[in-house]
Biopython code that builds the backbone (N, CA, C, O; Angstrom):
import numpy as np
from Bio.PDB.StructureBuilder import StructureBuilder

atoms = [
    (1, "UNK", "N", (150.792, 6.755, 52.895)),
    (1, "UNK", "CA", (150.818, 6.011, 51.657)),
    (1, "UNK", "C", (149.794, 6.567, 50.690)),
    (1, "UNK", "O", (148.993, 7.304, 51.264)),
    (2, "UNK", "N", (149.551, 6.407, 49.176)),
    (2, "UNK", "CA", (149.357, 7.283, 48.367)),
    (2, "UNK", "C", (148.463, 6.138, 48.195)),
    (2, "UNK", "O", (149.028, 5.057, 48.366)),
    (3, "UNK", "N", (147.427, 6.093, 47.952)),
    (3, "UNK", "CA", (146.483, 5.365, 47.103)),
    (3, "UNK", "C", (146.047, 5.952, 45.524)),
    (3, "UNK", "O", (145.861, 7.093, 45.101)),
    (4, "UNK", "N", (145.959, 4.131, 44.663)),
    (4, "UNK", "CA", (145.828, 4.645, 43.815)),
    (4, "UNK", "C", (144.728, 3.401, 43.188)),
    (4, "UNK", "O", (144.594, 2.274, 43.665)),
    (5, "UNK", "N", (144.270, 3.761, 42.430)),
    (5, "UNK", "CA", (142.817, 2.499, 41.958)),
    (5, "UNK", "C", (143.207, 1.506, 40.709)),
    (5, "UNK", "O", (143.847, 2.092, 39.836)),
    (6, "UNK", "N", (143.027, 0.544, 40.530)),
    (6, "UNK", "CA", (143.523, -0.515, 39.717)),
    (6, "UNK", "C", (142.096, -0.771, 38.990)),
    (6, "UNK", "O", (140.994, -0.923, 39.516)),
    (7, "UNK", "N", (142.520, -0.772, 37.374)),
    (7, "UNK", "CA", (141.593, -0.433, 36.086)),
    (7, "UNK", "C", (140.792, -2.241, 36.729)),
    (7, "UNK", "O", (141.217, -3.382, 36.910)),
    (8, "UNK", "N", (139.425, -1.485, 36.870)),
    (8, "UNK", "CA", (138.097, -2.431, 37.042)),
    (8, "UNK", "C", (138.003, -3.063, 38.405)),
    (8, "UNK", "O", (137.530, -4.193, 38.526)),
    (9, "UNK", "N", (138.479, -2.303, 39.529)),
    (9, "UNK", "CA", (138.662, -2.831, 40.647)),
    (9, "UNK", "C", (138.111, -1.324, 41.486)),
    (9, "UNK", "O", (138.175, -0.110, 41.292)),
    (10, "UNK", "N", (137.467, -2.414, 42.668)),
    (10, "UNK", "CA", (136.729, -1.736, 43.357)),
    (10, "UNK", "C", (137.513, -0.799, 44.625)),
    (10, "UNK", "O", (137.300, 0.360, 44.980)),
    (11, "UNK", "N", (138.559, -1.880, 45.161)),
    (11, "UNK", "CA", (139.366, -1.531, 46.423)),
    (11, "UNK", "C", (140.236, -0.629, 45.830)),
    (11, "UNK", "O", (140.759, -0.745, 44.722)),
    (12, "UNK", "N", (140.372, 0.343, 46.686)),
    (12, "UNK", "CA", (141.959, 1.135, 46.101)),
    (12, "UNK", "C", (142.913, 0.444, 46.986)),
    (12, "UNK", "O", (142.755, 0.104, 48.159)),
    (13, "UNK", "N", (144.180, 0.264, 46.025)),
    (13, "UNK", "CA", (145.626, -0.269, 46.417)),
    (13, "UNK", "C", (146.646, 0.824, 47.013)),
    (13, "UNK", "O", (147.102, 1.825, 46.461)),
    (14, "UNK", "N", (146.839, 0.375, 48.177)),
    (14, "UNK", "CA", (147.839, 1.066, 48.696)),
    (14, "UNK", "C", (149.145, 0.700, 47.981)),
    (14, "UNK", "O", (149.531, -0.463, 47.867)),
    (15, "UNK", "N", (150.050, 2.179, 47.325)),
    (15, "UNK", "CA", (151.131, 2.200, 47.026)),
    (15, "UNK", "C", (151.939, 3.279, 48.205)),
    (15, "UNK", "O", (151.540, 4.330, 48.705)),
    (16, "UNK", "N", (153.362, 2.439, 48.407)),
    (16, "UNK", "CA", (154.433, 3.217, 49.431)),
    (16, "UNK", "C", (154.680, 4.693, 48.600)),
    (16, "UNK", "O", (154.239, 4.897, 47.469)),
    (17, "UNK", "N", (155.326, 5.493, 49.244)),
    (17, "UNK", "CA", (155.612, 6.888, 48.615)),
    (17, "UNK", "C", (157.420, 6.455, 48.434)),
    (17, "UNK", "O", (158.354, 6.092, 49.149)),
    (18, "UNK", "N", (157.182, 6.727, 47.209)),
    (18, "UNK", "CA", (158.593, 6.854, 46.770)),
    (18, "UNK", "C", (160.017, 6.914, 47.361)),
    (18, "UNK", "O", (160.989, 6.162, 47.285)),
    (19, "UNK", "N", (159.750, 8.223, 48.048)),
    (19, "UNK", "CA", (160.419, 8.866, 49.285)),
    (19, "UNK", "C", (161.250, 7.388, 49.715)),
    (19, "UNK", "O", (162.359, 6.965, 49.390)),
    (20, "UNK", "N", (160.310, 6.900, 50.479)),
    (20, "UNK", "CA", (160.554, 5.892, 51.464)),
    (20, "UNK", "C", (161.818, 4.131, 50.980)),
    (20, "UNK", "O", (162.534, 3.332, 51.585)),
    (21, "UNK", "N", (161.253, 4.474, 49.225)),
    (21, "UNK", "CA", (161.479, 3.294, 49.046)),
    (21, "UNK", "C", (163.482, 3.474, 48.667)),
    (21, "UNK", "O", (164.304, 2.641, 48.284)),
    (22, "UNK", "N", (163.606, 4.970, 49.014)),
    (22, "UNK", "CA", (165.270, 5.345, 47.996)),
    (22, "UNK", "C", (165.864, 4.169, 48.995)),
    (22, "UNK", "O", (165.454, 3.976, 50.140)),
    (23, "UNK", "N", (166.964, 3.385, 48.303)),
    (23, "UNK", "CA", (168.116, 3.135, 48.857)),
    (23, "UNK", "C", (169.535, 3.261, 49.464)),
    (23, "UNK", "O", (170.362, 2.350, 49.435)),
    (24, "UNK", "N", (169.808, 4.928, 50.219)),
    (24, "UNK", "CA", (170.968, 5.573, 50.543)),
    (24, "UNK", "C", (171.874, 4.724, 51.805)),
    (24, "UNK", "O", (172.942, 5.142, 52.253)),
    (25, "UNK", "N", (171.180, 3.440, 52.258)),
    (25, "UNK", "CA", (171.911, 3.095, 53.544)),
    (25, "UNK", "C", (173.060, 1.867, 52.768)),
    (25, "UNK", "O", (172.503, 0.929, 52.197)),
    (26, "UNK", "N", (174.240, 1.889, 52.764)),
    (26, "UNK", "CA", (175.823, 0.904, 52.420)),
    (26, "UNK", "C", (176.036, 0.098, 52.904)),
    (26, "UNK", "O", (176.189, 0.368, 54.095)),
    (27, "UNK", "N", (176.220, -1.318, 52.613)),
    (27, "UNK", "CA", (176.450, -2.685, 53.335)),
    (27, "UNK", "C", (177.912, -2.814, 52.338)),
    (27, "UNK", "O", (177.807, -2.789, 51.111)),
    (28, "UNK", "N", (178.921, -2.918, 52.848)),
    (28, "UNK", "CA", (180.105, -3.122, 52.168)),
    (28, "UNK", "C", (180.443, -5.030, 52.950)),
    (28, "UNK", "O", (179.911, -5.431, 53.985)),
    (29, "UNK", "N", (181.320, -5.764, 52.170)),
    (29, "UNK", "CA", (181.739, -6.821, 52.165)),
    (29, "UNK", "C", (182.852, -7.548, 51.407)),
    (29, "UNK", "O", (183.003, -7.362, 50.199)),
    (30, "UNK", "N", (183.653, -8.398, 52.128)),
    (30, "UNK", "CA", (184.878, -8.708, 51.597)),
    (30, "UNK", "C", (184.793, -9.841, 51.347)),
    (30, "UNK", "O", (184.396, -10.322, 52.408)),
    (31, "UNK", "N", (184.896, -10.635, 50.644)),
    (31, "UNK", "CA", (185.449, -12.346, 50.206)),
    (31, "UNK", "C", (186.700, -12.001, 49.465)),
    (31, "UNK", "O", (187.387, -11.012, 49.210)),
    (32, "UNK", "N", (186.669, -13.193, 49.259)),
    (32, "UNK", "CA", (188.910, -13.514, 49.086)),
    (32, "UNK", "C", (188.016, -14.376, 48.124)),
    (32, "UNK", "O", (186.848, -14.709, 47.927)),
    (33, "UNK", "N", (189.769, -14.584, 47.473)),
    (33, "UNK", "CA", (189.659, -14.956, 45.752)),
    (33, "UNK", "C", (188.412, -16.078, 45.715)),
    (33, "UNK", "O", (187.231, -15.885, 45.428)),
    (34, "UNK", "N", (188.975, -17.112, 46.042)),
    (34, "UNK", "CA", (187.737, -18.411, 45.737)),
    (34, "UNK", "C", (186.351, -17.632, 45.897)),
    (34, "UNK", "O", (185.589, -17.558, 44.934)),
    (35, "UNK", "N", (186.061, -17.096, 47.035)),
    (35, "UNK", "CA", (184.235, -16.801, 46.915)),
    (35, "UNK", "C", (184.173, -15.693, 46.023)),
    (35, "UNK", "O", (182.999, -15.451, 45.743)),
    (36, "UNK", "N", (184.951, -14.955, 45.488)),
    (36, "UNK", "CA", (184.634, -14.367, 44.224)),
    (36, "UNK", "C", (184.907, -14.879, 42.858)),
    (36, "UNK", "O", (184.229, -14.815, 41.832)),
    (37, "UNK", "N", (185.999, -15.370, 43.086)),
    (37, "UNK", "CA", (185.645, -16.706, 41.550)),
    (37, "UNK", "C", (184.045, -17.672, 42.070)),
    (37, "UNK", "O", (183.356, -18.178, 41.185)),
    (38, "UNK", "N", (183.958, -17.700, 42.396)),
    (38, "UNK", "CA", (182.550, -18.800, 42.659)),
    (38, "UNK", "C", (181.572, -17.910, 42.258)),
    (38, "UNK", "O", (181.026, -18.250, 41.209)),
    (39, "UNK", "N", (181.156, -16.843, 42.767)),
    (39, "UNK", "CA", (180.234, -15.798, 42.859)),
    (39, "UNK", "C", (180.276, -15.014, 41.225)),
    (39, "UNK", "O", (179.346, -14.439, 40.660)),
    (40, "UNK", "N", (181.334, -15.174, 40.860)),
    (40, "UNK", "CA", (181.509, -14.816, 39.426)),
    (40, "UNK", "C", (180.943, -15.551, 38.228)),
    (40, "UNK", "O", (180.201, -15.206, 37.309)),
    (41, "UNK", "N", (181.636, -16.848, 38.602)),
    (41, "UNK", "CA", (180.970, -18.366, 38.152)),
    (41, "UNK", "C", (179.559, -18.457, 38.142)),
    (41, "UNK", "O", (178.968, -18.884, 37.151)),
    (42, "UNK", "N", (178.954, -18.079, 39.196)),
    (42, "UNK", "CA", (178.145, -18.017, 39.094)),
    (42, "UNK", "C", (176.885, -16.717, 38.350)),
    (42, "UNK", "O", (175.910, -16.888, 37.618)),
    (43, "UNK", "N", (177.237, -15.981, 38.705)),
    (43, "UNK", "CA", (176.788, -14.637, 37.757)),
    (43, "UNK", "C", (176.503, -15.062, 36.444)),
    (43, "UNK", "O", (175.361, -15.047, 35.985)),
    (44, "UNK", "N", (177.747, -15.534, 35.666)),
    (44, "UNK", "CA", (177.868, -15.823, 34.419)),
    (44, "UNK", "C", (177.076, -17.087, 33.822)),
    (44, "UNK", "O", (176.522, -17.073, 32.722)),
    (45, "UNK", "N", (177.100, -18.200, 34.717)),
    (45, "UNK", "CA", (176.129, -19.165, 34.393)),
    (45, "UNK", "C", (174.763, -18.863, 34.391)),
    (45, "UNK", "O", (173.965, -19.336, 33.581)),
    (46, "UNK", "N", (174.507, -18.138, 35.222)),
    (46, "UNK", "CA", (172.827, -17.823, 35.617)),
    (46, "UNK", "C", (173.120, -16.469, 34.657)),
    (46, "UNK", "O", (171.917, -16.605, 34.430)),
    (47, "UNK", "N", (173.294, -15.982, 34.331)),
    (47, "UNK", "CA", (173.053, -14.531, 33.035)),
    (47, "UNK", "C", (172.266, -13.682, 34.373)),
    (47, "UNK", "O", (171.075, -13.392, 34.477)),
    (48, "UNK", "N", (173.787, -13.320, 35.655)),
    (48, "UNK", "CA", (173.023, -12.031, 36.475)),
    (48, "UNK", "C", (173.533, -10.772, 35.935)),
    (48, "UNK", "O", (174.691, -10.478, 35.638)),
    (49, "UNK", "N", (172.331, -9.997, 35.853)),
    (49, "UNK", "CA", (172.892, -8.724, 35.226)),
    (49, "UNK", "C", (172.937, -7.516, 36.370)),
    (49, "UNK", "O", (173.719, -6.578, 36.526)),
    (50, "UNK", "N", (172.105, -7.821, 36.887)),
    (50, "UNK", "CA", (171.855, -6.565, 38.370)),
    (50, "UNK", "C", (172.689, -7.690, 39.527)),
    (50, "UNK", "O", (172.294, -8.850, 39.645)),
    (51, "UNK", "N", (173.762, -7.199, 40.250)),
    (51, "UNK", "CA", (174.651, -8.072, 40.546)),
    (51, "UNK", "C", (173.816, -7.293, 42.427)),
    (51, "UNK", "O", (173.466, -8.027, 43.350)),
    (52, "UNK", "N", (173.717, -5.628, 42.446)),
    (52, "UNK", "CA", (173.238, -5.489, 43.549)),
    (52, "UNK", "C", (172.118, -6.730, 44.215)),
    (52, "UNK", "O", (172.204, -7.489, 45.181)),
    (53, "UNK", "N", (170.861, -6.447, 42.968)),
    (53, "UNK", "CA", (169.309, -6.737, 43.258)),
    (53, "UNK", "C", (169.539, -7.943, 43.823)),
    (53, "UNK", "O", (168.833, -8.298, 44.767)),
    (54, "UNK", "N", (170.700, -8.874, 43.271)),
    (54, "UNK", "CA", (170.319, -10.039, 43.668)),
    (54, "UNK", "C", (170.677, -10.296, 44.601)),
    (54, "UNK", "O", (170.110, -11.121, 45.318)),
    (55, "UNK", "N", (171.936, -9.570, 44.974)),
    (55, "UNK", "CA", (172.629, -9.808, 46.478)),
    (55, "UNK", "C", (171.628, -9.611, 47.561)),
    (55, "UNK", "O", (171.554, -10.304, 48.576)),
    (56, "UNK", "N", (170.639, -8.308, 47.164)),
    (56, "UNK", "CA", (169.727, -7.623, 47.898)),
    (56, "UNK", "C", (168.944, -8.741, 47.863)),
    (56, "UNK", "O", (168.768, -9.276, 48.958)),
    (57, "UNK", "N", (168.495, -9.178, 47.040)),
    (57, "UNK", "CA", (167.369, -10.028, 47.181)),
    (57, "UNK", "C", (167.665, -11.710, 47.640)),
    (57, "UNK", "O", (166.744, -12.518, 47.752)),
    (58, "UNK", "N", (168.826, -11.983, 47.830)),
    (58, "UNK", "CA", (169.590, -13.061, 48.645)),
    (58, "UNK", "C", (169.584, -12.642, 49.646)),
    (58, "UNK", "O", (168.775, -13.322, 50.277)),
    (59, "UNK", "N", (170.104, -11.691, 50.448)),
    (59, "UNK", "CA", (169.955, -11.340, 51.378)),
    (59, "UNK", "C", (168.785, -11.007, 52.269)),
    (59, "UNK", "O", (168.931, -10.902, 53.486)),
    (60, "UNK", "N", (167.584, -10.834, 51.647)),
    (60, "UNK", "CA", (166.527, -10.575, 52.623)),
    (60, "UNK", "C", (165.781, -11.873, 52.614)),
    (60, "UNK", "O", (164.969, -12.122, 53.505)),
    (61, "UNK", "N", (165.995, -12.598, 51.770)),
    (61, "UNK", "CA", (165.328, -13.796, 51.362)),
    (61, "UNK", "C", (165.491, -14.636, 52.573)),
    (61, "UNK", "O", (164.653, -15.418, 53.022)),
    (62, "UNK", "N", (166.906, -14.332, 53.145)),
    (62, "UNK", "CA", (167.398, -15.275, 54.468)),
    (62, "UNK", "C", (166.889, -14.369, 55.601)),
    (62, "UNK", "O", (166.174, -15.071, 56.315)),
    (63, "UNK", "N", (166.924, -13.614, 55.884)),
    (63, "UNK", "CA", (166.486, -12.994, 57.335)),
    (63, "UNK", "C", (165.015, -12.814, 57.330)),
    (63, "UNK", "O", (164.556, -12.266, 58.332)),
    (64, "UNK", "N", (164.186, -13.167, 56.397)),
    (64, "UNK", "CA", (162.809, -13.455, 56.675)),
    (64, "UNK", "C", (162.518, -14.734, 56.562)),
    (64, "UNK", "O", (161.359, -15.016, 56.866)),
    (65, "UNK", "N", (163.238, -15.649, 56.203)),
    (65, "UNK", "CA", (163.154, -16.631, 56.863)),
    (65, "UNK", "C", (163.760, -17.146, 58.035)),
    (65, "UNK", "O", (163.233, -18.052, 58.681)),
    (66, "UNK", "N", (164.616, -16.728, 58.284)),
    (66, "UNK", "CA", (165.167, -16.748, 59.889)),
    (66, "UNK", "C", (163.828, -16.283, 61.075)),
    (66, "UNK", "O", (163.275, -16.827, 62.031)),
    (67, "UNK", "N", (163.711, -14.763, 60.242)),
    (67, "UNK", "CA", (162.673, -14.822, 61.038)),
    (67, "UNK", "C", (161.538, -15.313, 61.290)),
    (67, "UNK", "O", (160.820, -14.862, 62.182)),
    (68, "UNK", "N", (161.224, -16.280, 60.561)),
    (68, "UNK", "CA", (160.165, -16.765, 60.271)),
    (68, "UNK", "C", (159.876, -18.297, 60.685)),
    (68, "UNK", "O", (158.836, -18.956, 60.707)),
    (69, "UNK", "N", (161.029, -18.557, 60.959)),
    (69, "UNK", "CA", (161.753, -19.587, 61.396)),
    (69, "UNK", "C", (161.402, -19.549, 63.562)),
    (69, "UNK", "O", (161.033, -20.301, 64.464)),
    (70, "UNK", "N", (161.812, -18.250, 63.359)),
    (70, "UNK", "CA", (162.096, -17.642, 64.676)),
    (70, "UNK", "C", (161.188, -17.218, 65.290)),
    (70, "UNK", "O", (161.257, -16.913, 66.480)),
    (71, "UNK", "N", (159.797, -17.091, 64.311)),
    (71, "UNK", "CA", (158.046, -16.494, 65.419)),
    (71, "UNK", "C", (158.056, -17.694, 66.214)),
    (71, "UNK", "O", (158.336, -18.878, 66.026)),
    (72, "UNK", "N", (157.657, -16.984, 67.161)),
    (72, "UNK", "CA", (156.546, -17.570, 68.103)),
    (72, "UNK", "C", (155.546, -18.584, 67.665)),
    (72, "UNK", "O", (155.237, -18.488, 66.478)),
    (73, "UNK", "N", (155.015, -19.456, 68.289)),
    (73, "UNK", "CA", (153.908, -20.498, 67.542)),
    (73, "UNK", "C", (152.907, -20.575, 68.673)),
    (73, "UNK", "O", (153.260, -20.621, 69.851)),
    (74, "UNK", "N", (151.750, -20.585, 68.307)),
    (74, "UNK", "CA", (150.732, -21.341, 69.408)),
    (74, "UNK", "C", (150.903, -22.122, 70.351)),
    (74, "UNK", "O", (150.813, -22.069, 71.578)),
    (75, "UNK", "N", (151.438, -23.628, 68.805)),
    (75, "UNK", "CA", (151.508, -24.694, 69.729)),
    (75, "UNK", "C", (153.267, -25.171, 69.478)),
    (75, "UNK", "O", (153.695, -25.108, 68.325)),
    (76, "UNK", "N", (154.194, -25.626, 70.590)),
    (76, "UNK", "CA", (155.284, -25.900, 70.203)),
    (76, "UNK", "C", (155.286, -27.298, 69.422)),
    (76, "UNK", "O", (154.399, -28.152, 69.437)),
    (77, "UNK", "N", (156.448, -27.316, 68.769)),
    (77, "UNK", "CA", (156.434, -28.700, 68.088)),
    (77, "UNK", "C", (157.195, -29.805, 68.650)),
    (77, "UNK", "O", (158.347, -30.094, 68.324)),
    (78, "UNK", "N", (156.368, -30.500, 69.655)),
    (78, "UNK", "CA", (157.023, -31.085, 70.953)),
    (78, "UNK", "C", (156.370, -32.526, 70.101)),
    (78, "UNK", "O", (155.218, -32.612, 69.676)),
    (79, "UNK", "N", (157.628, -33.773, 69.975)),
    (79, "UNK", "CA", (157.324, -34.754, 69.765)),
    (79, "UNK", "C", (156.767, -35.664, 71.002)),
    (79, "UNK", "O", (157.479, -35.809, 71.996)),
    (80, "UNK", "N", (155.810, -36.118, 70.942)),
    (80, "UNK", "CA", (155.914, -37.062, 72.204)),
    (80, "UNK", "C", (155.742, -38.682, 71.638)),
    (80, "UNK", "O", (155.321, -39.230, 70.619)),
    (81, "UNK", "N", (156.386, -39.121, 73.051)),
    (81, "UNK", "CA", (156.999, -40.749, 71.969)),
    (81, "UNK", "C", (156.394, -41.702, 72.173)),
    (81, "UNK", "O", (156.669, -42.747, 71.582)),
]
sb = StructureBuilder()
sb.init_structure("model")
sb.init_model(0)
sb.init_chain("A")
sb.init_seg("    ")
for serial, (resi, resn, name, xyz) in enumerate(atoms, 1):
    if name == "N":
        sb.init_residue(resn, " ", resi, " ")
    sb.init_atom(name, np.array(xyz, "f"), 0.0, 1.0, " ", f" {name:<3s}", serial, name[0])
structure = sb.get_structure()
């Protein structure tokens, strides 16, 4: 990772290398009419313009919380009655 220093700051900030961040890997997907009228509907109400980013960013939004959902804990969350 490339470090680089932020104006009046002491720590240097790690930035990723470019390289790393390209997006070449394809997730293809099918819905039928209704979930693309909905998904359309929706686009247009909310003014989405990057139709990827958001899918992308719907999408990870849930599997880190799954996973997150899904750590391990110290203590379990055991009711006792």
């Amino acid at each position: 990772m490339a470090e680089k220093k932020k104006k009046n700051s002491k720590k240097p900030v790690k930035v990723p290398d470019r390289k790393k961040l390209v997006r070449d890997q394809r997730i293809n997907i099918a819905l039928n009419d209704a979930e693309m009228r909905a998904l359309q509907r929706y686009f247009e109400k909310y003014k989405i313009t990057n139709k990827a980013k958001f899918c992308r960013e719907l999408i990870m939004l849930e599997v880190l919380r799954k996973f997150e959902a899904d750590a391990p804990t110290l203590f379990d969350n055991v009711e006792e009655p």
